[in-house]
C-alpha positions as a Markdown table, in Angstrom:
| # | Residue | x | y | z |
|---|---|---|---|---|
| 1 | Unk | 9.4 | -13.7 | -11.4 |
| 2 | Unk | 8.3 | -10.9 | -8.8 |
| 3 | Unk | 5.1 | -11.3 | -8.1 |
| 4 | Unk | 2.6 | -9.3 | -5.6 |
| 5 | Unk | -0.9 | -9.3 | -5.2 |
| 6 | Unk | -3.5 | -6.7 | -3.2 |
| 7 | Unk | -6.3 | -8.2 | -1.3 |
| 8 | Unk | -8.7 | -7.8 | 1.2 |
| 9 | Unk | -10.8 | -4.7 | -0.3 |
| 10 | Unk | -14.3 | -4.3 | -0.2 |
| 11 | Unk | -17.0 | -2.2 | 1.1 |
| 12 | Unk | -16.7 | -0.6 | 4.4 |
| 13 | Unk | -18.9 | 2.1 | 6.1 |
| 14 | Unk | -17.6 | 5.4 | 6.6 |
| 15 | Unk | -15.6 | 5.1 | 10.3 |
| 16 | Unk | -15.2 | 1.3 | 9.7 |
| 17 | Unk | -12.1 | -0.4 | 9.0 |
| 18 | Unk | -10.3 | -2.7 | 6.7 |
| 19 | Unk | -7.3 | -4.9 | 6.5 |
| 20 | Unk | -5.4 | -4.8 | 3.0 |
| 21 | Unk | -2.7 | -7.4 | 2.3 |
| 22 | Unk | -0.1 | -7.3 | 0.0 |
| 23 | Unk | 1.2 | -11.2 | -1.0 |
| 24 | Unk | 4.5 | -11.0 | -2.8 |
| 25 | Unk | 7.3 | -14.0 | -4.3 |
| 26 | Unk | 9.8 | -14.1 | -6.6 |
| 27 | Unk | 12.4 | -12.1 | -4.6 |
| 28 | Unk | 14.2 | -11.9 | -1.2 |
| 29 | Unk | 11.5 | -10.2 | 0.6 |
| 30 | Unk | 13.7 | -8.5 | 3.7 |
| 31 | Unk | 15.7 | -6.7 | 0.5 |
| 32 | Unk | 12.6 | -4.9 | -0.6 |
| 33 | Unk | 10.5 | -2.2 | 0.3 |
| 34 | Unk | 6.9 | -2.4 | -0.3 |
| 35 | Unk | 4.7 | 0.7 | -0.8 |
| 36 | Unk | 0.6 | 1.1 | -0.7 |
| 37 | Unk | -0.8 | 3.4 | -3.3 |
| 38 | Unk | -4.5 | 4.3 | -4.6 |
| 39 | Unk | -6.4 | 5.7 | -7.2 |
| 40 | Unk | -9.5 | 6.8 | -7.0 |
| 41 | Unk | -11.6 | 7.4 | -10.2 |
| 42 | Unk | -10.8 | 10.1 | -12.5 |
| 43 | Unk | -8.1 | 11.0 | -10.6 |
| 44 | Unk | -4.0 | 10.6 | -10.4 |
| 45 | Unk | -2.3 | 8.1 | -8.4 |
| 46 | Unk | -1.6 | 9.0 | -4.6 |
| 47 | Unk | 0.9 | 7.4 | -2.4 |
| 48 | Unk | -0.7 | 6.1 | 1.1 |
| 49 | Unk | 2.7 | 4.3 | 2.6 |
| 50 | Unk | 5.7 | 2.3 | 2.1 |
| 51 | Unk | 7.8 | 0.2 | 4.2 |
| 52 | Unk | 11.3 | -0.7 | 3.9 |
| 53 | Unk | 11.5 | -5.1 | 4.8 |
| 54 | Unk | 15.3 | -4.5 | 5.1 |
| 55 | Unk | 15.3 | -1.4 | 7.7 |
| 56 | Unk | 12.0 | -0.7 | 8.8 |
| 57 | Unk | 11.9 | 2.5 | 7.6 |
| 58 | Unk | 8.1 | 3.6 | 7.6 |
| 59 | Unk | 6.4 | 6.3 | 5.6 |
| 60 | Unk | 3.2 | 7.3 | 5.6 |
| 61 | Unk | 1.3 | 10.1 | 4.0 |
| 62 | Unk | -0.4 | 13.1 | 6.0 |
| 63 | Unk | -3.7 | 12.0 | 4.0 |
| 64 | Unk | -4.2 | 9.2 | 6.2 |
| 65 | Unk | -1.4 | 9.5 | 8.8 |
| 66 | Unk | -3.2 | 8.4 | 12.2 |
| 67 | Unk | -5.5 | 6.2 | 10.3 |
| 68 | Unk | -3.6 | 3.5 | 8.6 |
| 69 | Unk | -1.2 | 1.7 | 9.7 |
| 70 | Unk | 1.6 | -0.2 | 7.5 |
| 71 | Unk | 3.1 | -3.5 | 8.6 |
| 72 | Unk | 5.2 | -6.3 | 7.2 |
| 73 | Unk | 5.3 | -10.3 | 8.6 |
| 74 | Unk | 8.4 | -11.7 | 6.7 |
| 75 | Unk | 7.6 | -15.1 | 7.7 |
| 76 | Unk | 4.3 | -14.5 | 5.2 |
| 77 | Unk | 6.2 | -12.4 | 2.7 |
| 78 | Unk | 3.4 | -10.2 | 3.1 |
| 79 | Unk | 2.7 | -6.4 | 3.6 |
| 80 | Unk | 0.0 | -5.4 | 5.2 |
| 81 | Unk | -2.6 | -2.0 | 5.0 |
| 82 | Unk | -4.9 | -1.2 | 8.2 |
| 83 | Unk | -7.1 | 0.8 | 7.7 |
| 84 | Unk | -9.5 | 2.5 | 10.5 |
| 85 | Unk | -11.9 | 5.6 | 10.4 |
| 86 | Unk | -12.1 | 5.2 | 6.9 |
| 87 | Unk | -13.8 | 8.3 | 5.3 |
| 88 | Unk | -15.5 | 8.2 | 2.0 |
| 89 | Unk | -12.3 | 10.0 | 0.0 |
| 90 | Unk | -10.6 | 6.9 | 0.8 |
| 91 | Unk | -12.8 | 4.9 | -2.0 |
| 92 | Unk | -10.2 | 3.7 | -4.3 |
| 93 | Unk | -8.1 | 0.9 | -5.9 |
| 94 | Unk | -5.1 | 0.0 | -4.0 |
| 95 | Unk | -2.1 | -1.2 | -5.2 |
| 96 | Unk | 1.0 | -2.3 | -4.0 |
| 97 | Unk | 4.6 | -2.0 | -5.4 |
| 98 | Unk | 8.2 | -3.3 | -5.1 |
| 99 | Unk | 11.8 | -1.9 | -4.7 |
| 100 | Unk | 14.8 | -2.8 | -3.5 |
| 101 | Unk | 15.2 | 1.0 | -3.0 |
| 102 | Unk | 14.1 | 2.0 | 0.4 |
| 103 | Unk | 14.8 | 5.6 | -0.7 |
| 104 | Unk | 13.5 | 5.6 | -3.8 |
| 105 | Unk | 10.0 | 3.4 | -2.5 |
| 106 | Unk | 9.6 | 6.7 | -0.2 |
| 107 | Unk | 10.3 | 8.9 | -2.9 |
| 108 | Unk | 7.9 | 7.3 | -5.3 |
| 109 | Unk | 5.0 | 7.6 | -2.2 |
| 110 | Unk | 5.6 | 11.1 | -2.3 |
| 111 | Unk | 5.8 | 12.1 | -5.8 |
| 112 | Unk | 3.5 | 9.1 | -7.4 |
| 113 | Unk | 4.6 | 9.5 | -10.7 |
| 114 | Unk | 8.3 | 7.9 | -10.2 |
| 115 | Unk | 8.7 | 4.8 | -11.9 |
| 116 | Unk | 8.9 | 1.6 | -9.9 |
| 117 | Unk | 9.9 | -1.8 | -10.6 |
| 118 | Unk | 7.3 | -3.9 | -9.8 |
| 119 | Unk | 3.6 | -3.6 | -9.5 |
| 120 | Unk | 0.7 | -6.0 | -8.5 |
| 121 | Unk | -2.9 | -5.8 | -9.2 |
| 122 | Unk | -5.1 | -3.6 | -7.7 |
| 123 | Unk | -7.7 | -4.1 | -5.1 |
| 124 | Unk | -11.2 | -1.9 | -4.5 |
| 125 | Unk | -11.8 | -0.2 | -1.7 |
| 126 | Unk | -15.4 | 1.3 | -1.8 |
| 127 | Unk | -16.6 | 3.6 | 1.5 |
| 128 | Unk | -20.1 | 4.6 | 1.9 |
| 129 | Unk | -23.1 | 4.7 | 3.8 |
């Protein structure tokens, strides 16, 4: 059974930074690609960033290009969001997702709304003074 789970959110100040991690099992983790996406409340799902385990293809959005920073430690099975000069528009819960579509992973971090396979549960990210 694929399994992920987001962690690491919390409250951070505005300019602070954050580490979110993204545990996964239940599938051959260098065959998947792992994206980061947020909602934020009363709003529509944006994609942040997605990695590709099996070519290290990385995408990241122009909303936080320069501030976060995907990564991926196969030996964990984990994915990893760093997050630095955070800014209050970045209050949200994060989730992360898997495919074994790279293409279709970067696709979906684009246009949101693309179906994926596999989603875990979301973590909070609150930024504030």
């Amino acid at each position: 059974e694929v399994q992920l789970q987001a962690s690491g959110g919390g409250w951070v100040q505005p300019g602070g930074s954050l580490r979110l991690s993204c545990a996964t099992s239940g599938f051959t983790f260098n065959d998947y690609a792992i994206g980061w996406f947020r909602q934020a409340p009363g709003k529509e799902r944006e994609g942040v960033s997605s990695i590709c385990n099996n070519n290290g293809r990385i995408h990241i959005e122009d909303s936080v290009k320069g501030r976060f920073t995907i990564s991926s430690d196969s030996s964990k099975n984990t994915v990893y969001l760093q997050m630095d000069y955070v800014k209050p528009e970045d209050t949200a819960v994060y989730y992360c997702a898997a495919d074994n579509r790279c293409h279709h992973m970067v696709h979906s971090v684009v246009v949101p709304t693309t179906p994926l396979n596999h989603w875990g549960r979301g973590t909070l990210v609150t930024v504030s003074s």
